[in-house]
N, C-alpha and C positions, 0 to 999 in steps of 0.2 A: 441379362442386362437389358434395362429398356431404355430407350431415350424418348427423354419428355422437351415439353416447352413449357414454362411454365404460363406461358400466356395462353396456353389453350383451353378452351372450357371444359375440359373435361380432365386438368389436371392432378385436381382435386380427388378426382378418383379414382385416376390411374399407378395415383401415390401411397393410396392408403396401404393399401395390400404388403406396402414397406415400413410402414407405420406400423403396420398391427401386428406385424410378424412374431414371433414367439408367441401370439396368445393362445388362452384355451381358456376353457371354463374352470379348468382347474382342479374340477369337483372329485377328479377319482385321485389324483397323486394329491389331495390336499384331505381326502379320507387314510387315503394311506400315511402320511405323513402324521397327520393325529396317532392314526396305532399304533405307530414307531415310538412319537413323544409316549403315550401310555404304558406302552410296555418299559420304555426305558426308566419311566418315574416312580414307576411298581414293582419291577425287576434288578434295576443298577447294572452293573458290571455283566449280571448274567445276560440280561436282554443286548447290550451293548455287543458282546461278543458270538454273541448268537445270528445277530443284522450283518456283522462284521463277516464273518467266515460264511454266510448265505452270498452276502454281494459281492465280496471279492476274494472269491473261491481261495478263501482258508482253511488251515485245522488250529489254529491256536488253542491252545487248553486254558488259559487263561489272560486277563487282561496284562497283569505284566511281560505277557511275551510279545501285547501289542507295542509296546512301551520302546521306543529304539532307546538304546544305551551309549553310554560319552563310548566306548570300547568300537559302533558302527559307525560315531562321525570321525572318529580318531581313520579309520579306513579310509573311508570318505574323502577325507583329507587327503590320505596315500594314495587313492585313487585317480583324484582330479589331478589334473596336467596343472603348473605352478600359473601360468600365463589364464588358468579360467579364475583360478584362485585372486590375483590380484586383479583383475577385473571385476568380480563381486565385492571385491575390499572396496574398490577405486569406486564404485556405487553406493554401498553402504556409508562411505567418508563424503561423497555429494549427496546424498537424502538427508543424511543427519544434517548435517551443515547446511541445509535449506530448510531442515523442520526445528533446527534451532532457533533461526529466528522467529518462527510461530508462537514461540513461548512467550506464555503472561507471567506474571508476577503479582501476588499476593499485593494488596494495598490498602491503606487508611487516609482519611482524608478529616483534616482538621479542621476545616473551613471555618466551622462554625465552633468557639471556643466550650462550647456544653454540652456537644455532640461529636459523639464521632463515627463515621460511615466507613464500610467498607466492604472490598471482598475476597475470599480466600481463596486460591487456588489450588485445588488437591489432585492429586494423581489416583485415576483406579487403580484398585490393589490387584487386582489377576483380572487378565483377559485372554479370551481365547481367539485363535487366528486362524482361518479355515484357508487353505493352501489347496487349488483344484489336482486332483490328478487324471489320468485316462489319457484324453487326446494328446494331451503334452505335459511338459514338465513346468513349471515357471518356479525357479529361485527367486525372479524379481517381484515376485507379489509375495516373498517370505518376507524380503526386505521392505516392500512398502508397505508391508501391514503391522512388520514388528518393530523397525527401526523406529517412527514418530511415538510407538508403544515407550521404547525406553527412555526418548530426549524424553517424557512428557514424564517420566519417572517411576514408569509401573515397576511394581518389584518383582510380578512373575506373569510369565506372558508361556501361557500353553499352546501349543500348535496341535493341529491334526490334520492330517492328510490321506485321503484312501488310497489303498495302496493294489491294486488288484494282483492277484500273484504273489502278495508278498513282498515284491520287491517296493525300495523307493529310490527315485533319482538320488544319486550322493552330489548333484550338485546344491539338490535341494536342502541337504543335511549342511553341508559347508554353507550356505545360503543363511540360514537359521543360526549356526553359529556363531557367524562372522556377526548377526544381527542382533544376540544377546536374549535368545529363544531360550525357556530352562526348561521344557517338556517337549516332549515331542511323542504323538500315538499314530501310530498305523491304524486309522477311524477313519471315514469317512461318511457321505450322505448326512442322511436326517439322523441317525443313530449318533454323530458325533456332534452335532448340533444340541438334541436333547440332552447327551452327559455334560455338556458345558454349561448349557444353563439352566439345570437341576442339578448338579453333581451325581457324582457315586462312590463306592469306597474308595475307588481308585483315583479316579477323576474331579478333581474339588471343583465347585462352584465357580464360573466367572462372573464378573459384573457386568460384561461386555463382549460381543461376539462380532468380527469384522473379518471382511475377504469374502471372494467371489465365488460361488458352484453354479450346480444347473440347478435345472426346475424343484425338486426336490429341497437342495439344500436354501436356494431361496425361499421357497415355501414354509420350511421348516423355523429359518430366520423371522419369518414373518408373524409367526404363531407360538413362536417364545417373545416378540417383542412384550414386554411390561414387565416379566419375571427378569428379565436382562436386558442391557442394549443393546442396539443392534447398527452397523454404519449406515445403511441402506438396501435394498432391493434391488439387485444387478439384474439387469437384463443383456441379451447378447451385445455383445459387442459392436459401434460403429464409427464410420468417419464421415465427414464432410470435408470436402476441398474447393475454397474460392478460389474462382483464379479469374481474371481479366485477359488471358490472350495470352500475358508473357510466361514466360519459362521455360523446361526442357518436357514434354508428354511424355518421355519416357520414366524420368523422375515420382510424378503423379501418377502415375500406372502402376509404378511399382508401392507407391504410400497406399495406394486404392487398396490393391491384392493384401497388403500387411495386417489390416484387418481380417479381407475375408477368408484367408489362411485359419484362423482363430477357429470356426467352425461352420457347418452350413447358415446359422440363421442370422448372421453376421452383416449387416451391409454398409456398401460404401458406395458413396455418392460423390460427384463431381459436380459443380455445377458453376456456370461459365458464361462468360457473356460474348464467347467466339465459339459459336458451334463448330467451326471447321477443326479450330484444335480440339476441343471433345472429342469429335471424330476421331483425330492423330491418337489421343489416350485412349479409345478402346481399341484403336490396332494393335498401341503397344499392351497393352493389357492379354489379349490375347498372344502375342508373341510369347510374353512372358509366363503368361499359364502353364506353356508347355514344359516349361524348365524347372518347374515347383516341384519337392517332394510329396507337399501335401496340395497338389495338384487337384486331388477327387474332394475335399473339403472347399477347397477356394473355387472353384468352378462353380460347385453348387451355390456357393453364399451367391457369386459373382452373377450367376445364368439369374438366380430367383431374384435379390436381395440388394442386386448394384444398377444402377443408376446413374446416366448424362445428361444432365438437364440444361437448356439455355433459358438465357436469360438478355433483358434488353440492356441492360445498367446495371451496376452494381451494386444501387439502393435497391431495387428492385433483389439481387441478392442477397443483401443481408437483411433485408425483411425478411426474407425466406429460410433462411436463417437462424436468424431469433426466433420464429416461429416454430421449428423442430427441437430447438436447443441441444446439436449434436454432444454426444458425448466426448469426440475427439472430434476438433478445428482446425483447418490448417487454412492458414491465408497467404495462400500461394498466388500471392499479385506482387508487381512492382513496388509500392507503396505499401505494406502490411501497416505502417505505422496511424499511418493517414484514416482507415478504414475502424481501426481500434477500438476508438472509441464509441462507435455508433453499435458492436457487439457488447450483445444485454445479458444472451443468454448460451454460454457451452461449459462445458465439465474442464476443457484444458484449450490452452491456444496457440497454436505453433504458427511464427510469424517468419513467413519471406521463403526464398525458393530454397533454405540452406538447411530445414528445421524441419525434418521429416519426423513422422509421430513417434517412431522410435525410440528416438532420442529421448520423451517423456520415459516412456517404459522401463527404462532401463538406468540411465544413470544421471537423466538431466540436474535431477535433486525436487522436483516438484512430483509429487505422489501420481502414481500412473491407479490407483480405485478412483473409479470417476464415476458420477450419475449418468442411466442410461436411459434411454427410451424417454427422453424430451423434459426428466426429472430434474436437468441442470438449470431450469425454471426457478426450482427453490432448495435444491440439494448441494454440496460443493462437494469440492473432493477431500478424501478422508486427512486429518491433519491433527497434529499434537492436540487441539481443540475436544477430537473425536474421543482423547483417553485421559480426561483431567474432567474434574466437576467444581464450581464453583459456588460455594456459599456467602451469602448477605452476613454482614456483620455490623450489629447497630448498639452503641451505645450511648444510653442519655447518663447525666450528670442529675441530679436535684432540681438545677435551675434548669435546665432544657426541659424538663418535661414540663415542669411549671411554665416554661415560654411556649409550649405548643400543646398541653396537655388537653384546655378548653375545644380546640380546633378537631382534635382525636376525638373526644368524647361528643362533638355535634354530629361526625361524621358517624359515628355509631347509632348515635340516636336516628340518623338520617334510615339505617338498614334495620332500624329493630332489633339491633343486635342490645338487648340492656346489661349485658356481664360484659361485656368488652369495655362499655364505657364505662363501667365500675368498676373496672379490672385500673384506670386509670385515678378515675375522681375517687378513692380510696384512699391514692397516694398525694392527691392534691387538698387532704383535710376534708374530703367525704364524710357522709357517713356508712359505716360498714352494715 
């Protein structure tokens, strides 16, 4: 952890190195990730299953033994204790229920009585939903990535998840369930990335691929986008916390670590206009390190990647602010409300001492995929919007086109375009 000022001259560059963090040139895992898509697009099912049992030491013989069956979430179900069960319900009924109202509606507009304008709103037909595995489990990125999938009316939403060893979380199965998942493959990396947006015998085509992996799977996201959609380019995880002096530091200590538990390149920042309480938050921070399972992950984020910055004001804070566009905000001041408005740029905004980031993640109802690495600039977070495409729909009458037909046809003439404009004055008694 380092503690900065920001008014020092040399903060700028004491910063970057938390800035830049995750990068690389990218050049050898974005070679390799190319020969994964190739192989996958020329091979199908056999290249798939081949990447598969190399990286997470399998023997499967074929691709439907990657395939979980209703027979392992039906276990799954038997498995999990009833009390985690309704807590995944009791999340899935607040996501839906907050991505409900995100929904548009189809519409036409009469305005004008010889035209009519409008636009359609459609639901993708299959999307695929990448679910990380390895360091941890997360059922709640099944739910944030599949639940706004169904309000928005997909009719088949495929899941993959790597599964190493074989196994997978069955919370993660009850997870997918509950969320109205109808595939599910034991796939992971770049190999389950390419069978979604090329398909294979087994694996049909998506229109659309969303959720979070590492360097690989973003990579891979990156370099199918145009053959498919894609939500965006995750970068490691972070937080920001304002705060003006009041609160509890043990509180913010603990919101701090919540992030960098996630994985080393992870950081979390405070930044304060009471250096003395900064202070009080890396004590408790370190108290609290010692009590962590995932103790040797958060340390490292926390020693490399975390950050107590002061600050004079707290304009002077939220310029600072806007200007990272953390991907998790939390405005842990007396007045969260009061400051609100003058915040331009974060992925989510957790207001007052009671709304720790948590609560996003898991069941607040507002989508915990959020833009990282300063992209909540011009990215938002994934939403019903992300799985529905919308078409123009125009139509003239006789007399509309004859009341605007001349105006069409100068505007062509204006581009050189001569079939466009006689694509019209044909119909206004041209000659053909």
């Amino acid at each position: 952890m380092i503690f900065l000022d920001i008014d020092d001259k040399n903060f700028d560059q004491q910063f970057a190195a938390i800035l830049s963090r995750g990068e690389e040139t990218g050049r050898e895992v974005e070679q390799v990730v190319l020969d994964i898509i190739a192989a996958v697009r020329q091979r199908g099912d056999e290249a798939v299953l081949e990447y598969t049992n190399r990286f997470d030491r399998l023997d499967a013989k074929s691709i439907t033994e990657l395939q979980v069956t209703d027979e392992e979430i039906d276990y799954a179900f038997a498995k999990v204790k009833s009390e985690d069960i309704d807590a995944l319900k009791l999340a899935v009924e607040r996501v839906a229920r907050f991505h409900e109202k995100q929904k548009q509606e189809t519409w036409l507009s009469t305005e004008e009585t010889d035209i009519m304008l409008g636009q359609m709103v459609t639901p993708l037909q299959r999307v695929g939903i990448y679910v990380p595995g390895g360091k941890a489990s997360y059922p709640s990125s099944v739910i944030m990535n599949a639940v706004p999938a169904k309000v928005a009316g997909v009719p088949e939403v495929i899941m993959v998840a790597p599964t190493p060893g074989g196994e997978i979380n069955p919370h993660v199965l009850v997870a997918a369930r509950l969320s109205g998942v109808d595939r599910i493959f034991r796939i992971g990396g770049a190999q389950a990335v390419a069978a979604l947006a090329y398909g294979t015998t087994t694996i049909r085509k998506v229109d659309k691929i969303t959720g979070p992996g590492n360097i690989y799977v973003a990579t891979s996201k990156k370099l199918v986008f145009g053959q498919v959609g894609i939500d965006m380019i995750a970068g490691p995880s972070e937080i920001l916390v304002i705060n003006d002096g009041s609160g509890t530091p043990g509180h913010i200590a603990a919101d701090l670590l919540s992030q960098a538990e996630h994985d080393e390149l992870a950081s979390s920042i405070l930044i304060t206009t009471d250096r003395g309480f900064g202070e009080k938050v890396a004590a408790e921070v370190e108290r609290q390190l010692a009590q962590l399972s995932r103790e040797s992950i958060a340390r490292a984020s926390w020693d490399k990647f975390g950050a107590i910055i002061s600050a004079a004001n707290l304009d002077e804070v939220i310029e600072f602010s806007n200007r990272i566009a953390p991907e998790h905000l939390e405005l842990a001041v007396s007045d969260p409300f009061a400051i609100l408005p003058k915040i331009k740029n974060a992925g989510a905004i957790f207001m007052g001492h009671f709304t720790p980031e948590a609560a996003g993640d898991y069941l607040a109802g507002p989508n915990h995929t959020l833009p990282t690495g300063g992209t909540a600039r011009f990215f938002s977070p994934l939403s019903v919007d992300d799985f529905v495409k919308k078409s123009s729909i125009v139509y003239f009458s006789e007399s509309g086109l004859n009341r605007l037909g001349k105006d069409i046809i100068r505007i062509a003439e204006l581009e050189g375009l001569e079939a466009h404009g006689k694509s019209v004055s044909i119909r206004l008694g041209g000659q053909e």
